[in-house]
N, C-alpha and C positions, 0 to 999 in steps of 0.2 A: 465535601463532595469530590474535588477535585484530588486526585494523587499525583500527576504528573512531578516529574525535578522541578519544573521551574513553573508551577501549578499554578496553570492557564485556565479560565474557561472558555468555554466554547469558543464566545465572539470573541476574546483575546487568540485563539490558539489559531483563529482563523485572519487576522489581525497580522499576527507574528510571519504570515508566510504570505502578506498582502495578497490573501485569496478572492478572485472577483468571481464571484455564485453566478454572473451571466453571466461573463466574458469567455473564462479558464474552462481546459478542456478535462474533463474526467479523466485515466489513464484506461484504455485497457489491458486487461492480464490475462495470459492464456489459461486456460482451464485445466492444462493440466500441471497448474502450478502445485494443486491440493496434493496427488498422488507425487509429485515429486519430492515434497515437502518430506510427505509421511512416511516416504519409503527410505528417507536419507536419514544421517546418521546423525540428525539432529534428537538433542537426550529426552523433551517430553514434550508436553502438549503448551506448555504455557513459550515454551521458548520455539516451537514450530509458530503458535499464533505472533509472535513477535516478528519473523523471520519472514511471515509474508507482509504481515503489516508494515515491515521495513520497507517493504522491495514495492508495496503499494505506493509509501511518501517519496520514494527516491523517483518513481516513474513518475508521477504526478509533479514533483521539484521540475524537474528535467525537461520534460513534455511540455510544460510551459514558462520554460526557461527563465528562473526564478533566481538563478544565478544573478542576472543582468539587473533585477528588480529588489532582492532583496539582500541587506548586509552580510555580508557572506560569513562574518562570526557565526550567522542567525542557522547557517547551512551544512557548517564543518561536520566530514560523517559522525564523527564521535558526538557532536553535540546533536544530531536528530537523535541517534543510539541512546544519549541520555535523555533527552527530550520522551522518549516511548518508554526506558525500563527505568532509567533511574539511577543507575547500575549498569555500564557496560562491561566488567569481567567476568559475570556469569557468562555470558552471552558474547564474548569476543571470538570464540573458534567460530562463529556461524560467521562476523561481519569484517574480522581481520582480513587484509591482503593475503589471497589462497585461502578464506576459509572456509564454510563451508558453501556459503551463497557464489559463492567465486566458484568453487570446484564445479558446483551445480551446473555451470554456464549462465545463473540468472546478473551475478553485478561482476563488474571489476573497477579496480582503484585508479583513479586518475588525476593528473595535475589538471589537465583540460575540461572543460564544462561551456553549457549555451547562457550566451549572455542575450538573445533573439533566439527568438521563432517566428517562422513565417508560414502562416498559415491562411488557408483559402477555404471558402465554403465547409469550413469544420474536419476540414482536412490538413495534416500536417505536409510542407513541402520540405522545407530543410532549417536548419537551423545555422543562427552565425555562432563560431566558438570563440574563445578568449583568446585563442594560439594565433587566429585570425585576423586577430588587430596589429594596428603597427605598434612598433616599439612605445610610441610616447602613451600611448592610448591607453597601455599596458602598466607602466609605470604609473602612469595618474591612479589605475583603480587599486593600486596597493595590496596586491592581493597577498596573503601571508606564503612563505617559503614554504612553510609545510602543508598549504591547503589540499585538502583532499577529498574528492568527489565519487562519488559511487555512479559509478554509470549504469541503468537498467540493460543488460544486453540484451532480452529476450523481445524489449522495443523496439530492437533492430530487426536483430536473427534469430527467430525461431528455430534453427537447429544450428550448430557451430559449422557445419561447413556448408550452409549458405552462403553464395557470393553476392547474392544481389540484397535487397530488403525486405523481408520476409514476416518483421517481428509484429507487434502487437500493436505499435505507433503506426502502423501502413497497411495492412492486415487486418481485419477483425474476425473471420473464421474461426469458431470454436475458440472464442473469448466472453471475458466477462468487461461491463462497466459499472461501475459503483459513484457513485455520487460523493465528492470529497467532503461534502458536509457530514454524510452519515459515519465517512471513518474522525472527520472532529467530536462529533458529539460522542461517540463511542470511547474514544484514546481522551476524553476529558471527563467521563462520567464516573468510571471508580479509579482505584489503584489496578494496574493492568486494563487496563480498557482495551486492549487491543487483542483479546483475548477475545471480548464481546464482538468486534470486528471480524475476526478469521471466521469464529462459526457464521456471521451474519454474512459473509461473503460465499460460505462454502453453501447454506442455503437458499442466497440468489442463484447462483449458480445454477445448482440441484434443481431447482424451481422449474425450470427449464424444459424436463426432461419430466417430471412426473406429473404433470398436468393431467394424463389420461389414465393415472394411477388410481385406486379411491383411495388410499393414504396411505404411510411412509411411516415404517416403525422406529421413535425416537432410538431403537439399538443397533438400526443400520446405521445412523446419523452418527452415533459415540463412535460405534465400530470404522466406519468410514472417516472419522478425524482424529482415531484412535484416543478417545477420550474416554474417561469415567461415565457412570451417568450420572453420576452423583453431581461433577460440577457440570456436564450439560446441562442440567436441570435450572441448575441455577441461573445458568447464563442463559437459556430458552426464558425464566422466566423475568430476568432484567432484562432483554430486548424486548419483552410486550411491554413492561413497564414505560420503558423508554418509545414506544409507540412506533418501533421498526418495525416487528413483528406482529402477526397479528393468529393465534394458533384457534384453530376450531377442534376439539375431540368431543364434537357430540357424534362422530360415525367414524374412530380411529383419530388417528395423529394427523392432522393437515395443517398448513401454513399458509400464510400470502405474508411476502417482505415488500416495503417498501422502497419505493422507487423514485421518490418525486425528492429533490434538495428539500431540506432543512433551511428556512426563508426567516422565521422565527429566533433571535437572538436572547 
């Protein structure tokens, strides 16, 4: 069942990043993360779904400051990168320093990360970082000389010359949120699961907007994530399987995705 590198299930992969289903806060993503994806000069569909589903676990790390909490071997970029493909050289122009997620404006590389968040009524206020501690505080957590964290930018600043906070952690105007158990069970259910996750996000999303529609032709959906239909197909019909989706064509193409965490281990 499982393909992941170091082939987790579910309640292990949710385990591995001491995910708490009430406490931790979902991330949100801006919407038009889809079109910026597919208009860049990233090479196909399987490494565009990779590319957001990165930028999903990195905001989600980050946002609830997972640094502070969890062994940071467990955190190293390269090791989520292998944690999702399996393989980070296909897929290294998208996550290297200046690649393509960098160029985006959506991550860049940093020594620094939140070891705290401080949070109120479900709202983020600020975070403590590692830079922020004194010296000895620093030395005790051993952190490796090459440690390196991907910071979500677009959590902050919604456009690069914003001065104040604008992003997607302070903001939620014309955003999405997804429930971190749906992208576990997704990034644990086949080999590339995260494949399953971009369309199951791009159709939350979507969801949104067609409601007063009577239904949404599967070849605007291929065309709109520049996919095949051959493996939309497939993957529309693993996420019913998997009981995220729920598709009705007794009157055209319609959907309902779900929305409630994954409670069930």
């Amino acid at each position: 069942m499982i393909k992941t590198k170091f082939d987790l299930t579910y309640a292990e992969f949710l385990d591995y990043f001491q995910w708490n289903v009430e406490k931790d806060l979902n991330p949100n993503l801006p919407n038009e993360i889809f079109k910026d994806i597919t208009d860049s000069e990233i090479r196909s569909f399987r490494h565009r779904a990779f590319s957001y589903s990165i930028y999903y676990l990195i905001s989600a790390l980050y946002l609830n400051a997972k640094y502070g909490y969890v062994l940071l071997s467990k955190l190293f970029s390269l090791t989520l990168i292998n944690l999702l493909y399996g393989d980070r050289k296909p897929i290294n122009y998208i996550t290297k320093r200046s690649g393509i997620l960098d160029q985006l404006g959506y991550t860049t590389s940093e020594n620094n990360f939140p070891i705290e968040v401080n949070i109120e009524d479900n709202a983020l206020i600020d975070f403590i970082m590692y830079q922020d501690l004194p010296q000895h505080v620093k030395e005790e957590m051993n952190v490796p000389a090459n440690f390196i964290c991907k910071k979500p930018i677009k959590g902050f600043y919604r456009n690069p010359k914003d001065t104040y906070y604008t992003g997607t952690f302070f903001e939620f105007e014309k955003t999405h949120r997804i429930d971190f158990t749906i992208f576990a069970r997704c990034v644990t259910a086949y080999k590339f699961g995260f494949e399953l996750f971009y369309v199951f996000a791009f159709l939350f999303t979507f969801e949104q907007f067609i409601n007063s529609k009577p239904n949404v032709y599967r070849s605007y959906i291929a065309l709109s994530l520049n996919v095949s239909p051959k493996t939309l197909n497939r993957i529309l019909t693993n996420l019913e399987k998997m009981k995220l989706i729920k598709i009705d064509e007794s009157n055209g193409f319609r959907y309902k995705t779900r929305k409630t965490p994954i409670i069930k281990k």
